[in-house]
C-alpha positions in Angstrom: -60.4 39.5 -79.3 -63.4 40.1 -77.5 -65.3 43.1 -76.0 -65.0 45.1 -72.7 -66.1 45.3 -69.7 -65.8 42.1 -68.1 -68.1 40.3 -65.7 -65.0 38.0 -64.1 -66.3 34.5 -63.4 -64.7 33.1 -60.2 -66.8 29.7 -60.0 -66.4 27.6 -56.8 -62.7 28.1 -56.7 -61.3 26.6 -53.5 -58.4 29.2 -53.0 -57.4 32.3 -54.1 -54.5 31.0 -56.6 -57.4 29.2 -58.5 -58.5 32.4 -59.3 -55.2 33.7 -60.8 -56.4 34.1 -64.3 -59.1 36.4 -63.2 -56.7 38.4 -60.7 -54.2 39.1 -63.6 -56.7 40.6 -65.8 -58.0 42.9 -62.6 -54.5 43.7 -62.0 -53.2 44.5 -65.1 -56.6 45.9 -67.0 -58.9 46.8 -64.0 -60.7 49.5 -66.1 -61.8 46.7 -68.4 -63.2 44.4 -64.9 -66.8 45.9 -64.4 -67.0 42.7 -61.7 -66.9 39.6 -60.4 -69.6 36.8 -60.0 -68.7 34.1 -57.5 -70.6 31.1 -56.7 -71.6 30.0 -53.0 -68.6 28.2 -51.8 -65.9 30.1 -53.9 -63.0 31.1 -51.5 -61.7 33.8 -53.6 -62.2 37.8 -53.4 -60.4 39.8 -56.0 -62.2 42.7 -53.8 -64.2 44.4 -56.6 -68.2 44.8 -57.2 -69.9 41.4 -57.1 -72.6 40.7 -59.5 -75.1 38.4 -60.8 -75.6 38.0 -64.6 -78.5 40.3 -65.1 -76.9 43.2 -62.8 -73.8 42.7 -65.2 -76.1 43.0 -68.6 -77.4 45.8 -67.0 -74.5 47.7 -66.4 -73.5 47.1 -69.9 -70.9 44.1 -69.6 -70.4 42.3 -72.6 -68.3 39.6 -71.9 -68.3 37.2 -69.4 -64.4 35.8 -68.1 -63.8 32.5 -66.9 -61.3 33.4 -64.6 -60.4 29.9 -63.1 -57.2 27.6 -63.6 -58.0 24.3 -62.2 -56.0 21.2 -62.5 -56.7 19.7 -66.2 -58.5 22.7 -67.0 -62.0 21.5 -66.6 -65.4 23.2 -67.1 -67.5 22.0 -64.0 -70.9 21.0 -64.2 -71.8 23.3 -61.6 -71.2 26.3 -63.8 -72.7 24.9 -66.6 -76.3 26.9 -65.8 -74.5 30.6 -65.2 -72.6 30.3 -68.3 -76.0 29.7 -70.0 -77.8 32.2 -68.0 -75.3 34.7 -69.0 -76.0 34.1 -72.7 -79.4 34.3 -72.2 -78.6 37.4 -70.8 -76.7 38.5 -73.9 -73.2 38.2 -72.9 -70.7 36.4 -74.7 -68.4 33.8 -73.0 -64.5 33.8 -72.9 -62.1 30.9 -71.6 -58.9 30.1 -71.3 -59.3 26.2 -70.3 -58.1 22.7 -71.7 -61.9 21.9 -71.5 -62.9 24.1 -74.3 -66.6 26.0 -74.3 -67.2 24.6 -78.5 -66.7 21.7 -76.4 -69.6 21.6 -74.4 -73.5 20.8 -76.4 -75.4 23.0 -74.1 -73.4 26.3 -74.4 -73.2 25.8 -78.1 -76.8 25.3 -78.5 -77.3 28.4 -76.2 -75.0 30.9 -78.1 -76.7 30.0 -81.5 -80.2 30.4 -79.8 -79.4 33.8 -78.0 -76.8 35.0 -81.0 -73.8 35.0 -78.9 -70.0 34.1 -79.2 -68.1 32.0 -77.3 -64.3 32.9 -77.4 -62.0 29.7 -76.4 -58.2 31.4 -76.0 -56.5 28.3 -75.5 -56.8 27.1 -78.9 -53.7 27.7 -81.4 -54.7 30.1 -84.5 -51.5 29.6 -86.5 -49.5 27.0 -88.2 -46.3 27.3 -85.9 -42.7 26.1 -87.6 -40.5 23.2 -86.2 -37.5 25.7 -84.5 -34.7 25.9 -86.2 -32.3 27.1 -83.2 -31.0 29.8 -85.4 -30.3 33.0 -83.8 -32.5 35.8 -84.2 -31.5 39.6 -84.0 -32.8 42.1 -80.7 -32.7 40.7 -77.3 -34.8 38.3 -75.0 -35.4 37.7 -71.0 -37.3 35.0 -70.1 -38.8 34.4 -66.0 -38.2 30.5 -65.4 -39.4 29.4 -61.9 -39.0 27.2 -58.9 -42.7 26.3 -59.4 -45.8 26.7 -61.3 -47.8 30.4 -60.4 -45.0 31.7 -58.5 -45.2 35.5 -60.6 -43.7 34.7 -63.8 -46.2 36.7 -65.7 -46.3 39.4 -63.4 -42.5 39.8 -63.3 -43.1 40.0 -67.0 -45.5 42.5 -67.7 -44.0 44.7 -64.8 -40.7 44.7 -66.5 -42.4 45.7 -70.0 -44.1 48.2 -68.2 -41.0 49.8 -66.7 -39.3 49.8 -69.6 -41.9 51.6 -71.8 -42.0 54.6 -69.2 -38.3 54.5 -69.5 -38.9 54.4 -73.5 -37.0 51.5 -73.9 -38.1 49.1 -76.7 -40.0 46.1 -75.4 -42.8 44.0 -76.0 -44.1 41.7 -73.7 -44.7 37.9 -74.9 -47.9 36.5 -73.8 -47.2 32.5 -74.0 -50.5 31.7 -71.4 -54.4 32.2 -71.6 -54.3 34.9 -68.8 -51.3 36.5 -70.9 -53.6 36.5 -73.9 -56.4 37.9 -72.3 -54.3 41.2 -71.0 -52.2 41.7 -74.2 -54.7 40.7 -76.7 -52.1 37.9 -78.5 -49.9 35.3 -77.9 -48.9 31.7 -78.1 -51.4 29.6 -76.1 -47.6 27.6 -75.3 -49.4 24.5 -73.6 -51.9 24.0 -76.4 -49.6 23.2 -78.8 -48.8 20.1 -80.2 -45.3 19.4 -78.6 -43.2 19.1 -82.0 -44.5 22.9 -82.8 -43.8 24.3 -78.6 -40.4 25.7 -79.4 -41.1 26.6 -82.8 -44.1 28.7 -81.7 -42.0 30.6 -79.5 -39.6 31.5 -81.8 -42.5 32.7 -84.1 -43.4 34.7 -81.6 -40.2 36.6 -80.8 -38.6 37.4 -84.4 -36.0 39.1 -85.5 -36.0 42.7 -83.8 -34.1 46.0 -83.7 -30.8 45.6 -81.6 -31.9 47.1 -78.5 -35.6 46.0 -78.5 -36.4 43.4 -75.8 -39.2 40.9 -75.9 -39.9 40.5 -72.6 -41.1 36.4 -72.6 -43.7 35.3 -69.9 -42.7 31.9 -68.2 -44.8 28.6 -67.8 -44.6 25.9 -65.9 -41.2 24.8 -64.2 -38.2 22.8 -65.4 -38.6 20.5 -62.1 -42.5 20.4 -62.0 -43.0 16.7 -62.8 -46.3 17.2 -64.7 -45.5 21.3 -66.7 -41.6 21.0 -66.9 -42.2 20.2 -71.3 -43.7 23.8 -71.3 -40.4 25.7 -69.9 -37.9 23.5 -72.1 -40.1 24.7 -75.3 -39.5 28.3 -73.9 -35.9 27.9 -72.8 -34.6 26.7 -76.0 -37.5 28.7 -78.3 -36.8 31.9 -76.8 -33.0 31.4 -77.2 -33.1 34.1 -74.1 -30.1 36.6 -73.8 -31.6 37.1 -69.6 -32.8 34.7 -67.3 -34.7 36.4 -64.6 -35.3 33.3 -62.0 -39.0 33.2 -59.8 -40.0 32.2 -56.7 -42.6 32.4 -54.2 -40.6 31.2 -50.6 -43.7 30.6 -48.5 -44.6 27.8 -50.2 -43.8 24.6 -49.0 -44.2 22.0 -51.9 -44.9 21.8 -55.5 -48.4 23.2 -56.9 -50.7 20.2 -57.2 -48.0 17.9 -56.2 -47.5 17.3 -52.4 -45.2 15.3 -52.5 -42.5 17.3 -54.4 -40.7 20.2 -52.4 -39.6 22.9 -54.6 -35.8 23.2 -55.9 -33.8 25.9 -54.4 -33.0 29.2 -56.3 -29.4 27.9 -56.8 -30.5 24.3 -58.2 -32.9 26.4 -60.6 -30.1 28.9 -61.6 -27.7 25.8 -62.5 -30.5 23.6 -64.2 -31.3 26.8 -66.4 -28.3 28.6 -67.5 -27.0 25.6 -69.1 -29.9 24.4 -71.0 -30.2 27.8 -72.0 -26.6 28.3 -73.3 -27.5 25.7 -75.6 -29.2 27.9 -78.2 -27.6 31.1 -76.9 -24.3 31.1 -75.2 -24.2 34.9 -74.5 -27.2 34.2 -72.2 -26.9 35.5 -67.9 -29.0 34.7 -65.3 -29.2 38.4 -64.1 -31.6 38.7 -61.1 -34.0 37.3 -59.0 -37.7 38.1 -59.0 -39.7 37.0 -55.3 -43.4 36.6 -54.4 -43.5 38.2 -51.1 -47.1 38.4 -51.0 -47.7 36.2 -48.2 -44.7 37.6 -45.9 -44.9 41.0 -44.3 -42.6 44.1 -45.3 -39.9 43.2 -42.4 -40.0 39.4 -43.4 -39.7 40.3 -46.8 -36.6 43.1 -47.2 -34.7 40.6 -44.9 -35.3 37.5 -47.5 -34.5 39.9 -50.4 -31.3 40.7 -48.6 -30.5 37.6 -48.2 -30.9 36.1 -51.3 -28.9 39.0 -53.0 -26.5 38.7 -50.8 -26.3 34.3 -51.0 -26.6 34.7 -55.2 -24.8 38.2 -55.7 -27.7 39.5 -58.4 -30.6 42.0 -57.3 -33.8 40.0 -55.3 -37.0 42.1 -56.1 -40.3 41.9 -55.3 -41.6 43.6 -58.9 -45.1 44.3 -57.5 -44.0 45.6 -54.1 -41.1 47.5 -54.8 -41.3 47.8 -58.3 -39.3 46.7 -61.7 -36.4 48.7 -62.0 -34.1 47.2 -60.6 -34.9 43.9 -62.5 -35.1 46.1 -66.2 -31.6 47.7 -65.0 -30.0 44.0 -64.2 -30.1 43.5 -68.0 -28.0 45.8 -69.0 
């Protein structure tokens, strides 16, 4: 979609989670991440090379990332002289946010002065059907989660990963502008116009070979009062055959909502399953995958045990200890 390396823009974030768009692309394509350019009172570190524009166009980056998701998805003034230095420079732009960069007068007079392209992912490409609900050959596991950015994705794209070096048939399903970004395609799921959200998602996981498995990435939560419309499209779109339920247990309320706790791990296991066996009966909520970045390794083993122990299907941490256990679940 657009050229490597990266120069990932951080902005002003004011936490680290802000930042997540940028950290999945580090994380799951570092060799394309030549750096990261972070403004004065940013509060995020993904820990790699920091550079200004020029030292980037030097060192041959040709694209700069907006690496920030921020509540509506807004472009902030603030950046607004950056992005056009980086033009200037002879970079090309790339965003995922609501507040698209064709949006905004000054970039788009800068790109046609300096000859550049700005890349806006979150913008749907295809005419997506109304779904149908009619089943679809191969297999699907979806992640569903207690809350927004509690490793949906990541539980995702480690469990493709596993099951290619197992050479097992599976593609991962990118349905989010970070997604997009590390894949290279996808449904940009929240962009489109609600009638089309389930539709899009079956689009995007056809028919398929028996025992190939699109592995779907998750959005939003099914009790997040403002993203919950985003999981529905994705619970009933992907008709999934495995649920593999999310979580991220340091966390004491909703994301962006303070006032909303989050639902237990049981309440999300019997608000999904059922919605899901509407469109595909067959379908098993077959593990659990938990965030235990913010707990150390004692704290975390002990909350794995007892979840697996409470719910009697495997607890994992994919990125500390590893997907196999979660691609073995769905057999």
């Amino acid at each position: 979609m657009f050229e490597a390396p990266y120069l990932l823009f951080l902005g002003d974030v004011p936490d680290a989670l802000a930042a997540k768009m940028a950290r999945g692309i580090y994380d799951w394509r570092p060799e394309a991440a030549a750096g990261q350019l972070r403004m004065k009172n940013c509060k995020a570190d993904l820990g790699i090379k920091d550079m200004t524009v020029q030292e980037a166009a030097a060192a041959g980056v040709k694209t700069l990332v907006v690496g920030v998701v921020n509540r509506g998805g807004i472009i902030s003034e603030s950046w607004l002289s950056i992005l056009v230095e980086a033009l200037e420079a002879g970079l090309d732009i790339a965003s995922g946010l609501h507040n698209l960069l064709r949006d905004e007068p000054v970039l788009v007079e800068a790109a046609k002065k300096y000859g550049r392209t700005l890349h806006d992912v979150r913008v749907p490409s295809i005419k997506y059907p109304i779904a149908n609900g009619k089943k679809r050959t191969g297999k699907r596991c979806l992640a569903v989660g207690t809350d927004c950015s509690v490793g949906k994705m990541y539980t995702a794209l480690a469990m493709d990963r596993e099951m290619k070096k197992r050479g097992m048939k599976s593609t991962f399903r990118a349905t989010g502008q970070t997604g997009i970004l590390i894949e290279g395609n996808g449904v940009p799921l929240d962009a489109v116009v609600a009638d089309f959200m389930a539709g899009s998602i079956e689009w995007l996981t056809p028919n398929n070979d028996p025992d190939h498995w699109d592995i779907v990435e998750g959005q939003g939560s099914l009790f997040h009062a403002s993203y919950s419309g985003v999981t529905m499209a994705l619970v009933h779109g992907a008709q999934p055959d495995a649920l593999i339920l999310c979580h991220e247990p340091t966390r004491e309320t909703m994301r962006g909502l303070p006032d909303y706790t989050l639902p237990t791990l049981e309440e999300l296991r019997d608000t999904a399953l059922p919605l899901a066996r509407r469109v595909n009966p067959d379908c098993k909520v077959v593990a659990v995958s938990v965030n235990t970045q913010h707990m150390d390794e004692d704290k975390a083993l002990a909350y794995l045990k007892n979840v697996e122990e409470r719910m009697g299907i495997p607890a994992v941490d994919p990125f500390r200890q590893g997907a196999g256990r979660l691609v073995e679940a769905l057999s």
